[in-house]
Biopython code that builds the backbone (N, CA, C, O; Angstrom):
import numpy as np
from Bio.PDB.StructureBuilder import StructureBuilder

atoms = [
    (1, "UNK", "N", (5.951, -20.401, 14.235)),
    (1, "UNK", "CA", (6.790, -19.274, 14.621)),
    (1, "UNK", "C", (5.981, -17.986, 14.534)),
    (1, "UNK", "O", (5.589, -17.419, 13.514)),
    (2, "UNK", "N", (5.770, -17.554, 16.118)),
    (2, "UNK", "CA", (5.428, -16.347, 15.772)),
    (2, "UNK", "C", (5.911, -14.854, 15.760)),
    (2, "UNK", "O", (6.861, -14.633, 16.511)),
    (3, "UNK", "N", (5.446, -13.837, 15.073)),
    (3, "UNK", "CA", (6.616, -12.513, 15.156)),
    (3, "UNK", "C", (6.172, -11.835, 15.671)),
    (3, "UNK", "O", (5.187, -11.553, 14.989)),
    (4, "UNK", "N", (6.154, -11.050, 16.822)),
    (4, "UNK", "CA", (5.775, -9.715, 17.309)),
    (4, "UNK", "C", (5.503, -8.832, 15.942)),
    (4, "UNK", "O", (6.379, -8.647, 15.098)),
    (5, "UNK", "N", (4.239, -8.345, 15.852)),
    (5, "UNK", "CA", (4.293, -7.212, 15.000)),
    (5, "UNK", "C", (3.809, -5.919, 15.371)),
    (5, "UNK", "O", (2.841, -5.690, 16.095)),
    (6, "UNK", "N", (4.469, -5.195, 14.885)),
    (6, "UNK", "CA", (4.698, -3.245, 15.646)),
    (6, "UNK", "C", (3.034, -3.359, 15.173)),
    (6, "UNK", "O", (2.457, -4.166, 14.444)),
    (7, "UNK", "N", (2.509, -2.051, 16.014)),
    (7, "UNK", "CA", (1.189, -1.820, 15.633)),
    (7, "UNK", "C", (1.168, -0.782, 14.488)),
    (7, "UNK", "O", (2.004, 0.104, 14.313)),
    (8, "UNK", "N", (0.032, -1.048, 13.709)),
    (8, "UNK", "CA", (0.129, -0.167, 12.455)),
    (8, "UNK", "C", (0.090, 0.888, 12.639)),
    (8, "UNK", "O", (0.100, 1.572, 11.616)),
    (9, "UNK", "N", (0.046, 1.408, 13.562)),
    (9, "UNK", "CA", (0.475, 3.298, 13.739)),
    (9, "UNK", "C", (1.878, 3.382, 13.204)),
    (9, "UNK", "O", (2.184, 4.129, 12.275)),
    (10, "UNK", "N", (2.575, 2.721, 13.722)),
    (10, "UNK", "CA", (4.207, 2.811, 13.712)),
    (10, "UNK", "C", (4.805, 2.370, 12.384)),
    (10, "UNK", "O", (5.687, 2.850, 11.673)),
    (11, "UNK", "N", (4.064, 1.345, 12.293)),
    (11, "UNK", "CA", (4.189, 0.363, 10.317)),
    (11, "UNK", "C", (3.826, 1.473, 9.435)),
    (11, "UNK", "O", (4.481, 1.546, 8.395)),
    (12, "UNK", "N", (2.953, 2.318, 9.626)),
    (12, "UNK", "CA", (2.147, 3.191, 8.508)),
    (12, "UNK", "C", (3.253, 4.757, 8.678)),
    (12, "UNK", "O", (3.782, 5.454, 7.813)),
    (13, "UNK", "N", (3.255, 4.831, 9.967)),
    (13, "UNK", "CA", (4.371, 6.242, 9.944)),
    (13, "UNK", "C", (6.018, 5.705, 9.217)),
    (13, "UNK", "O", (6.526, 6.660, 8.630)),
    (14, "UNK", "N", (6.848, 4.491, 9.155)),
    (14, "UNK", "CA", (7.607, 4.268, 8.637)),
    (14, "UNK", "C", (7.471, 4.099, 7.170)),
    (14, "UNK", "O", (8.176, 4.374, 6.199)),
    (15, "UNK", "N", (6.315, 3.549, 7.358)),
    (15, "UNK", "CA", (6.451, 2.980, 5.670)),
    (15, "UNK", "C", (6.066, 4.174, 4.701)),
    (15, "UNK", "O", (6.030, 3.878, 3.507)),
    (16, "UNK", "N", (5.783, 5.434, 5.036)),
    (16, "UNK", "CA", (4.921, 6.656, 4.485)),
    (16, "UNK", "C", (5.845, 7.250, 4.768)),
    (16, "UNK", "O", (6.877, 7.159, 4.104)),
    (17, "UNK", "N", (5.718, 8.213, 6.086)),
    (17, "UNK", "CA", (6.699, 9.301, 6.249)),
    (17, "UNK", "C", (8.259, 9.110, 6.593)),
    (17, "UNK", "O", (9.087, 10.012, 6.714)),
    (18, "UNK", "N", (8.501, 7.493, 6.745)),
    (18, "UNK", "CA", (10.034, 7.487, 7.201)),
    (18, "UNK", "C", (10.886, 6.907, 6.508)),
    (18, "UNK", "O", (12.046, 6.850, 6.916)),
    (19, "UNK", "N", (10.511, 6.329, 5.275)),
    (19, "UNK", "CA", (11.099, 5.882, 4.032)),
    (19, "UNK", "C", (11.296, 6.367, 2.773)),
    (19, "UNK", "O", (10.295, 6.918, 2.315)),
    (20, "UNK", "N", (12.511, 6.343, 1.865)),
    (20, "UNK", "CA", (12.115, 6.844, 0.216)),
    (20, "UNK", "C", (10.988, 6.060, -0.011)),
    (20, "UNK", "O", (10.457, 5.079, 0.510)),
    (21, "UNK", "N", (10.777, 6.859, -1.024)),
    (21, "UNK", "CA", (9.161, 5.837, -1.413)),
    (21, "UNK", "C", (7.793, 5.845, -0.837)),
    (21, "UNK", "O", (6.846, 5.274, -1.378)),
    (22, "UNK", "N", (7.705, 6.622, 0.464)),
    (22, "UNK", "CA", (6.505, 6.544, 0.956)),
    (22, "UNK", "C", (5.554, 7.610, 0.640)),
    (22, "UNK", "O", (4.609, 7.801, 1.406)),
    (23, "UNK", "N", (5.774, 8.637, -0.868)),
    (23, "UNK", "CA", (4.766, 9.270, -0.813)),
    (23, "UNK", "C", (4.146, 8.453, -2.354)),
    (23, "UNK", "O", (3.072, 8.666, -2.916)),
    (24, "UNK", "N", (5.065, 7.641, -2.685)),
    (24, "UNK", "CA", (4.583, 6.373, -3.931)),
    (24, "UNK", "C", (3.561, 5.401, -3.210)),
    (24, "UNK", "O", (2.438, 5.088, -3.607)),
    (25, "UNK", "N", (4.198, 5.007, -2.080)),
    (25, "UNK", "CA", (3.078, 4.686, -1.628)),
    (25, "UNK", "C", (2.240, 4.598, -0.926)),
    (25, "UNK", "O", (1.717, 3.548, -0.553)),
    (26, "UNK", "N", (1.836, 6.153, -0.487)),
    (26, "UNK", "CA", (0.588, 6.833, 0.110)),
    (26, "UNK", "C", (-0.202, 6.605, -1.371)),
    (26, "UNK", "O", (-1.138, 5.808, -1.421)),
    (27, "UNK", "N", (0.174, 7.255, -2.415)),
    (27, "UNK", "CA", (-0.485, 7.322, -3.334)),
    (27, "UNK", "C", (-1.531, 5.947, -3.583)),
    (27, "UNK", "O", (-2.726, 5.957, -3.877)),
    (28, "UNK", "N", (-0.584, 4.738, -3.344)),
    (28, "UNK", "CA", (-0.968, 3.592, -3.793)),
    (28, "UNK", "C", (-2.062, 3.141, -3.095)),
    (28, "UNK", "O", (-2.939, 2.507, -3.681)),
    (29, "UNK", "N", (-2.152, 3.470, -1.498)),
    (29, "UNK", "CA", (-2.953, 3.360, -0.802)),
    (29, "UNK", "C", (-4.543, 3.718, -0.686)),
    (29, "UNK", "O", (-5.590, 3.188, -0.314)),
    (30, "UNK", "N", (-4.000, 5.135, -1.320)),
    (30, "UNK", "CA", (-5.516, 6.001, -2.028)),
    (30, "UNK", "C", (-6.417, 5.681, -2.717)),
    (30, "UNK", "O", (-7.616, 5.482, -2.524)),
    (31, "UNK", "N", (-5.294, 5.607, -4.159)),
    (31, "UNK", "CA", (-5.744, 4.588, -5.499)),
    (31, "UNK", "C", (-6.274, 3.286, -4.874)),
    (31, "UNK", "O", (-7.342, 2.933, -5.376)),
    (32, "UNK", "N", (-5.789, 2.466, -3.885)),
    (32, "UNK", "CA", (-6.715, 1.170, -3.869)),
    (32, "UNK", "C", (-7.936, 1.184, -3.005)),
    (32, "UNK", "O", (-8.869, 0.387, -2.908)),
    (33, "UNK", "N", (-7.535, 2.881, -2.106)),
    (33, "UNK", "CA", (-8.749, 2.908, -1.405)),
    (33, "UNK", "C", (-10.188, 2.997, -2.181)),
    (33, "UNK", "O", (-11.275, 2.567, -1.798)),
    (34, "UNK", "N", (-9.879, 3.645, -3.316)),
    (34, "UNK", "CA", (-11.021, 3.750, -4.442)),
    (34, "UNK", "C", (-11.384, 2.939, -4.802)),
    (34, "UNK", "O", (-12.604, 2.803, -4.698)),
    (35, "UNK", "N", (-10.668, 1.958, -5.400)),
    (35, "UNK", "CA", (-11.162, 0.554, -6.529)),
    (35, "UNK", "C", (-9.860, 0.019, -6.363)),
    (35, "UNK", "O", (-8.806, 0.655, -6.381)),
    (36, "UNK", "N", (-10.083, -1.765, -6.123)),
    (36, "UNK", "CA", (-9.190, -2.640, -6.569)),
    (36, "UNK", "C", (-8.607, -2.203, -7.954)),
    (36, "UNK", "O", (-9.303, -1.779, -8.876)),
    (37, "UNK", "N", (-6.874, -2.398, -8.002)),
    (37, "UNK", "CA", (-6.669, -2.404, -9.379)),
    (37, "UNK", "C", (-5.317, -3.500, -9.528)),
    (37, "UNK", "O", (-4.717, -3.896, -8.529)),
    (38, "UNK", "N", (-4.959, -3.902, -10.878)),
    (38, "UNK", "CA", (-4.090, -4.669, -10.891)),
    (38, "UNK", "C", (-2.664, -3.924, -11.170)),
    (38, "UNK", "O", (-2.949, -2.767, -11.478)),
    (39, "UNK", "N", (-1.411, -4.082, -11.188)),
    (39, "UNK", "CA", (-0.598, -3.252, -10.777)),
    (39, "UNK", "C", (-0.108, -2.445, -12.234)),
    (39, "UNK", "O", (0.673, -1.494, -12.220)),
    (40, "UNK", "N", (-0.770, -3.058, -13.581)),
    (40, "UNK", "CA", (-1.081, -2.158, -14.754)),
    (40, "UNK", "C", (-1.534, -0.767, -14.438)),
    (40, "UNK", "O", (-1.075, 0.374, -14.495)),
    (41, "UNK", "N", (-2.515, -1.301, -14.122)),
    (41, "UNK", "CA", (-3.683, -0.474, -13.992)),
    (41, "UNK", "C", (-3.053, 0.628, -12.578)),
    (41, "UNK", "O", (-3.377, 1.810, -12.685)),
    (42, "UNK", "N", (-2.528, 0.389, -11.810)),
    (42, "UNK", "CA", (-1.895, 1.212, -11.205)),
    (42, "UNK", "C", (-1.346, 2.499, -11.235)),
    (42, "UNK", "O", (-1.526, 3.680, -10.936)),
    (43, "UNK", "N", (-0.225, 1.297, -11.987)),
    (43, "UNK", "CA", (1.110, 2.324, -13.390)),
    (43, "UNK", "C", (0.590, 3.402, -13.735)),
    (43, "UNK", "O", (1.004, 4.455, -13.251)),
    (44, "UNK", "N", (-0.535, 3.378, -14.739)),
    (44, "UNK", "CA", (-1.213, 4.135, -15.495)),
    (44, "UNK", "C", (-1.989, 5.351, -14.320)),
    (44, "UNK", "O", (-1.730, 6.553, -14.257)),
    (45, "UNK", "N", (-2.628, 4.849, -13.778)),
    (45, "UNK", "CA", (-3.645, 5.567, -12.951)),
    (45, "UNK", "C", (-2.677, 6.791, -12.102)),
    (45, "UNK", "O", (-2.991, 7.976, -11.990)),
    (46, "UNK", "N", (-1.497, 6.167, -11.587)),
    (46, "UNK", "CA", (-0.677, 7.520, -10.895)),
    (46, "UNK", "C", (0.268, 7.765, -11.826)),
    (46, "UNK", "O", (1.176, 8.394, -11.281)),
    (47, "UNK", "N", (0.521, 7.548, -13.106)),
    (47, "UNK", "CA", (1.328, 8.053, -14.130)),
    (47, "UNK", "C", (2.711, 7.565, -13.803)),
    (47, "UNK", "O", (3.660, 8.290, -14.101)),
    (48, "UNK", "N", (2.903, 6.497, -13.263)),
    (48, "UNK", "CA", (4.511, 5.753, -12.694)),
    (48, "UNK", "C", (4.800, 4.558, -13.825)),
    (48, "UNK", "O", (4.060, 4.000, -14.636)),
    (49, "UNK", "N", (6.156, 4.430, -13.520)),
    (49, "UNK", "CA", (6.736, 3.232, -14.454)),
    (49, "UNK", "C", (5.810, 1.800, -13.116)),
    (49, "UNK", "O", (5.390, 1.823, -11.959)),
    (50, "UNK", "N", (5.912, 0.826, -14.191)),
    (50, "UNK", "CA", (5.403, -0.203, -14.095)),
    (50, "UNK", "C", (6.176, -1.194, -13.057)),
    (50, "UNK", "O", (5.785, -1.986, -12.200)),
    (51, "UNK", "N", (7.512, -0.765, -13.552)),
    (51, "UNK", "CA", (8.442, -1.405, -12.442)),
    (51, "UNK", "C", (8.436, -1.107, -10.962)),
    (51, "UNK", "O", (8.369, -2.052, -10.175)),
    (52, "UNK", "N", (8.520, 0.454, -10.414)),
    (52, "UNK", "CA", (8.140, 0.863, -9.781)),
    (52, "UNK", "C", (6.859, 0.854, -8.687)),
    (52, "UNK", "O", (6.788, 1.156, -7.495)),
    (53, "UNK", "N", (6.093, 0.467, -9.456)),
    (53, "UNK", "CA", (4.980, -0.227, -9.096)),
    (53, "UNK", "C", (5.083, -1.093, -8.357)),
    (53, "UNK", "O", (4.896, -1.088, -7.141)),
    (54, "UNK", "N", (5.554, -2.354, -9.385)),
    (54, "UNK", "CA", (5.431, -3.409, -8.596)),
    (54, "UNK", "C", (6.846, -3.527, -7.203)),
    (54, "UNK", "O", (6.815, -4.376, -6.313)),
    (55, "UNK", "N", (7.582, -2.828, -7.301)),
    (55, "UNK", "CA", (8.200, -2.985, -5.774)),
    (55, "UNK", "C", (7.399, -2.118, -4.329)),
    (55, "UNK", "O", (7.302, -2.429, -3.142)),
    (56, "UNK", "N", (7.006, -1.125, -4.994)),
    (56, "UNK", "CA", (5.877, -0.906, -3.916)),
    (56, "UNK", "C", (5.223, -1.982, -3.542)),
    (56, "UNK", "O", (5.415, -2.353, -2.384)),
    (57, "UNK", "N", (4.268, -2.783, -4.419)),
    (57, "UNK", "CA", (3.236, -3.323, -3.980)),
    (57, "UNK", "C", (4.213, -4.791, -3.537)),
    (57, "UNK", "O", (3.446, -5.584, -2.992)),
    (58, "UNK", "N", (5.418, -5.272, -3.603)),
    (58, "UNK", "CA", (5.544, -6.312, -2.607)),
    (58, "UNK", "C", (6.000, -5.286, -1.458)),
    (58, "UNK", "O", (6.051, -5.996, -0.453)),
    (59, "UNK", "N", (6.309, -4.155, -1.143)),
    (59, "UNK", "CA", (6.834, -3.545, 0.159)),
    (59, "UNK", "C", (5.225, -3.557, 0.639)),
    (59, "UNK", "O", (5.402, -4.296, 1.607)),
    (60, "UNK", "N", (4.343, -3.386, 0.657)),
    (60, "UNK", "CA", (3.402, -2.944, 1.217)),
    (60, "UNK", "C", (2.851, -4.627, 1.486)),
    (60, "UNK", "O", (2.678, -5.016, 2.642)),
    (61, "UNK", "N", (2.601, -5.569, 0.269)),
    (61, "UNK", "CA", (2.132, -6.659, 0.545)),
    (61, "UNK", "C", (2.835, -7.519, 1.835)),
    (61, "UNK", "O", (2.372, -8.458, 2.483)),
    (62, "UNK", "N", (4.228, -6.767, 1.951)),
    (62, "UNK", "CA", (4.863, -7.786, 2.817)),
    (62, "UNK", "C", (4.570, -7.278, 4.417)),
    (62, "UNK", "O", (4.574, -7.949, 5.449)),
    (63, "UNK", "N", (4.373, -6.156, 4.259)),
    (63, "UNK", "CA", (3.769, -5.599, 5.651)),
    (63, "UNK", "C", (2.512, -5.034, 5.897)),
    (63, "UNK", "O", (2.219, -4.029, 6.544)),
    (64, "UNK", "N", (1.459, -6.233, 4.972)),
    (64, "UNK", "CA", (0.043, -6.872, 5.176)),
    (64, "UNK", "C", (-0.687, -5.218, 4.800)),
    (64, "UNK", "O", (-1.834, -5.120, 5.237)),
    (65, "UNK", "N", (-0.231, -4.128, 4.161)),
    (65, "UNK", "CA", (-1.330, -3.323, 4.046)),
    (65, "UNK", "C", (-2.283, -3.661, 2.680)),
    (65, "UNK", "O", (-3.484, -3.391, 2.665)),
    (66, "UNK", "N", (-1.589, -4.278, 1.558)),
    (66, "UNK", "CA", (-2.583, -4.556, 0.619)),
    (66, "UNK", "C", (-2.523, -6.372, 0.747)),
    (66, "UNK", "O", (-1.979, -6.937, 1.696)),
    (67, "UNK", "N", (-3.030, -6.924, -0.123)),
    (67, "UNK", "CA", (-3.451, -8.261, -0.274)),
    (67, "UNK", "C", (-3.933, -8.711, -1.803)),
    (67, "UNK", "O", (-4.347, -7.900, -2.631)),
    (68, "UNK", "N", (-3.874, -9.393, -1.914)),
    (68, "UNK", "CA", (-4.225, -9.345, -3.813)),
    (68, "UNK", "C", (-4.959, -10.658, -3.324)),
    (68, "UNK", "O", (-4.910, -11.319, -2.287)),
    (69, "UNK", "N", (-5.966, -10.797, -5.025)),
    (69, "UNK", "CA", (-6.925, -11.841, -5.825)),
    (69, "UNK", "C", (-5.822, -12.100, -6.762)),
    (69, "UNK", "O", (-4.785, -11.453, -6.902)),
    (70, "UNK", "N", (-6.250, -13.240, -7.429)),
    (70, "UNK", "CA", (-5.738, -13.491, -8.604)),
    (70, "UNK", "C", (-4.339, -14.531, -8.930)),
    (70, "UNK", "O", (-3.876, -15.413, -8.206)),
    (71, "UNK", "N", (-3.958, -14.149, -10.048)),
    (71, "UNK", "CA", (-2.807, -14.511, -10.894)),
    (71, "UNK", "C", (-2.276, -13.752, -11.539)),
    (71, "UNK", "O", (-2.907, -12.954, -12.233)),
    (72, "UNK", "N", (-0.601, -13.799, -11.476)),
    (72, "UNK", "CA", (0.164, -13.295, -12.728)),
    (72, "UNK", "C", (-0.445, -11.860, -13.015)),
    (72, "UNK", "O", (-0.937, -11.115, -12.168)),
    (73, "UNK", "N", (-0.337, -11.654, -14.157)),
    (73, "UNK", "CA", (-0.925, -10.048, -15.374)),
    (73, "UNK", "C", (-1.953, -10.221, -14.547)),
    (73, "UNK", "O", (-1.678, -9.540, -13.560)),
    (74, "UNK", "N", (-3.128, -10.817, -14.362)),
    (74, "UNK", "CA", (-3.933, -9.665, -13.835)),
    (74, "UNK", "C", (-4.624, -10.214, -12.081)),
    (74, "UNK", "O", (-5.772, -10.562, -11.805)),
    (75, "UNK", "N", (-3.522, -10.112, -11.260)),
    (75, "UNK", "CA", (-3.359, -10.035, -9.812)),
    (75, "UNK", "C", (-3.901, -8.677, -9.492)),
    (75, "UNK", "O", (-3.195, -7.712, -9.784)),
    (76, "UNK", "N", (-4.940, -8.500, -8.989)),
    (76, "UNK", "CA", (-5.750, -7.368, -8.645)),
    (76, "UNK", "C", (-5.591, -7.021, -6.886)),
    (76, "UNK", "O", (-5.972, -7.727, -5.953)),
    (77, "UNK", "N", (-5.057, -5.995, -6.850)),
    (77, "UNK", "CA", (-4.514, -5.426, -5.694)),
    (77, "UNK", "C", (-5.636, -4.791, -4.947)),
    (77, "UNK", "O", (-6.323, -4.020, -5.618)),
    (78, "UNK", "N", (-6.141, -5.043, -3.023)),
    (78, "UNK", "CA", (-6.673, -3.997, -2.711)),
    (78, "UNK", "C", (-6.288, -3.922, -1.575)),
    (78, "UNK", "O", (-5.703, -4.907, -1.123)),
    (79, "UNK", "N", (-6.457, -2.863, -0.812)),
    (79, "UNK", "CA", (-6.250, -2.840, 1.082)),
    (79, "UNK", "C", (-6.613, -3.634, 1.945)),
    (79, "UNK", "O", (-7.835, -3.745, 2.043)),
    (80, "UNK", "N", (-5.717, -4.519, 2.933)),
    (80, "UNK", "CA", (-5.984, -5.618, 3.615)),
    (80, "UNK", "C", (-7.100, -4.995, 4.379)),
    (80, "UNK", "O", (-7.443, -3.819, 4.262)),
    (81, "UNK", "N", (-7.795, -6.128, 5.401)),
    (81, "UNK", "CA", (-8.901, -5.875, 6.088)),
    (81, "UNK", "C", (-8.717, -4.774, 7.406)),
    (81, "UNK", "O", (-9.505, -3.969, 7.902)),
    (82, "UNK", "N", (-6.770, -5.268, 7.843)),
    (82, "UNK", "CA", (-6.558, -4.321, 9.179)),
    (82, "UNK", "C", (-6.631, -2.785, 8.149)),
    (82, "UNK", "O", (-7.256, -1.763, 8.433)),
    (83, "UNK", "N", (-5.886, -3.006, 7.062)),
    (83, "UNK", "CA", (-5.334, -1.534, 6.689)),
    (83, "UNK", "C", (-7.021, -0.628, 6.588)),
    (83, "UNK", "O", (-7.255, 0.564, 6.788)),
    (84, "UNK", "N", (-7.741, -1.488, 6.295)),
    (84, "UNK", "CA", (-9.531, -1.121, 6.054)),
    (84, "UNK", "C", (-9.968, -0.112, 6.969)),
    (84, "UNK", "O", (-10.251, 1.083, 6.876)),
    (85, "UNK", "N", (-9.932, -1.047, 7.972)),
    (85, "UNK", "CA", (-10.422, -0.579, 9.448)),
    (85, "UNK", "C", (-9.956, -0.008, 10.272)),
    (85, "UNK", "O", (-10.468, -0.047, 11.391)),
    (86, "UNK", "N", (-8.538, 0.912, 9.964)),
    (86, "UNK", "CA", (-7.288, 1.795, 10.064)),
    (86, "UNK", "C", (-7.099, 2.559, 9.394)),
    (86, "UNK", "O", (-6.271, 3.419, 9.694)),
    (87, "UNK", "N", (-7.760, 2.598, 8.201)),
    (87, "UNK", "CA", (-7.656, 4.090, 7.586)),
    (87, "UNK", "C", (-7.491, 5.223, 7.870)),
    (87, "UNK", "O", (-6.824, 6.031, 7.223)),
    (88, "UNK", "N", (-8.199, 5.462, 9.078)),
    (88, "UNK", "CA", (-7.784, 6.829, 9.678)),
    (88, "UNK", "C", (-6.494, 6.973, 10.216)),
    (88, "UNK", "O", (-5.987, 8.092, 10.307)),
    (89, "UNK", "N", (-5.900, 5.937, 10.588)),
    (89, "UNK", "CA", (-4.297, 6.003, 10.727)),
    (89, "UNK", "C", (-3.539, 6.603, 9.870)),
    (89, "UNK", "O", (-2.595, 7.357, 10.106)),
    (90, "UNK", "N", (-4.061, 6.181, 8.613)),
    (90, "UNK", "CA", (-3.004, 6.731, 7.296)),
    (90, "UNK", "C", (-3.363, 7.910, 7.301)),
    (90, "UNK", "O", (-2.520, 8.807, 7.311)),
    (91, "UNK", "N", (-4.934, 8.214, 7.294)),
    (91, "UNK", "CA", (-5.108, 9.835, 6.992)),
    (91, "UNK", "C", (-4.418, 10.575, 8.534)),
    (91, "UNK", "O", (-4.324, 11.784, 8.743)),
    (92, "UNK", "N", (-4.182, 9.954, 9.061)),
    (92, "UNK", "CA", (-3.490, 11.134, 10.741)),
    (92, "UNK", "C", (-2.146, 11.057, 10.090)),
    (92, "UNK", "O", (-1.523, 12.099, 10.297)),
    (93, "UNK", "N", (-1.463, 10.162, 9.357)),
    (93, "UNK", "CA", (0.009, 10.207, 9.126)),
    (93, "UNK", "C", (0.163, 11.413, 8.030)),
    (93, "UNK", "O", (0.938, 12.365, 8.120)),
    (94, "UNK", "N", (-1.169, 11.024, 6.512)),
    (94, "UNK", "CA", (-1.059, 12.426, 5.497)),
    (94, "UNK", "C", (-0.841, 13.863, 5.870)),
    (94, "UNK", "O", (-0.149, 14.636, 5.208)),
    (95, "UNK", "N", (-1.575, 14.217, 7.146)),
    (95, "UNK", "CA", (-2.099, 15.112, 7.863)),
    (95, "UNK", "C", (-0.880, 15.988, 8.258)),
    (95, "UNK", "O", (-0.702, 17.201, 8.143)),
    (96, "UNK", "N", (-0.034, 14.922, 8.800)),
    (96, "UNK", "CA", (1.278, 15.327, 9.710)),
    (96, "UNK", "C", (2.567, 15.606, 8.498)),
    (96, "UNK", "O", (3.549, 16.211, 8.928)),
    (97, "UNK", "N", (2.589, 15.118, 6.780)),
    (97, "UNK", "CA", (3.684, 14.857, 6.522)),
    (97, "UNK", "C", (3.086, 15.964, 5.295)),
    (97, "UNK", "O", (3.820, 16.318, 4.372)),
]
sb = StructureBuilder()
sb.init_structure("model")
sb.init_model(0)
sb.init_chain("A")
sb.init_seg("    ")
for serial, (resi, resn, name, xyz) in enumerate(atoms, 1):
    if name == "N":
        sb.init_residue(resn, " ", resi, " ")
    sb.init_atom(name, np.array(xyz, "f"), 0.0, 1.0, " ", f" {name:<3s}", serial, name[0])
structure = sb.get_structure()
């Protein structure tokens, strides 16, 4: 089964500028643009509850911008390969919002 999927111009302007939550996770995007981190390490790094966290990172995992290594506690989060090579998408969306 396959799904039509919107092109990430449109995925990245909803999920950022057209949703609660999307300047949590612009942030998140940043932070992983720097260094893989696990979603502890997240928490801490943008000063957010832990919980919080982790519903970002399945909203984003589910619409392929990050991708994780690992297991459990320490599942290490970073930017999928499209979101990689699209970066400048996100920075044209920061730009605008």
């Amino acid at each position: 089964m396959s799904a039509l999927r919107r092109p990430l111009k449109y995925l990245l302007g909803w999920l950022i500028a057209g949703t609660r939550g999307g300047a949590t996770r612009a942030k998140m995007i940043k932070a992983l643009k720097e260094k893989p981190r696990n979603a502890n390490q997240l928490a801490t790094f943008l000063k957010m509850d832990y919980r919080t966290i982790r519903h970002h990172i399945e909203v984003l995992q589910k619409n392929k911008i990050i991708t994780s290594a690992g297991e459990g506690y320490g599942t290490t989060y970073f930017l999928s390969i499209e979101m990689e090579e699209n970066y400048s998408l996100f920075e044209e969306i920061m730009k605008k919002i």
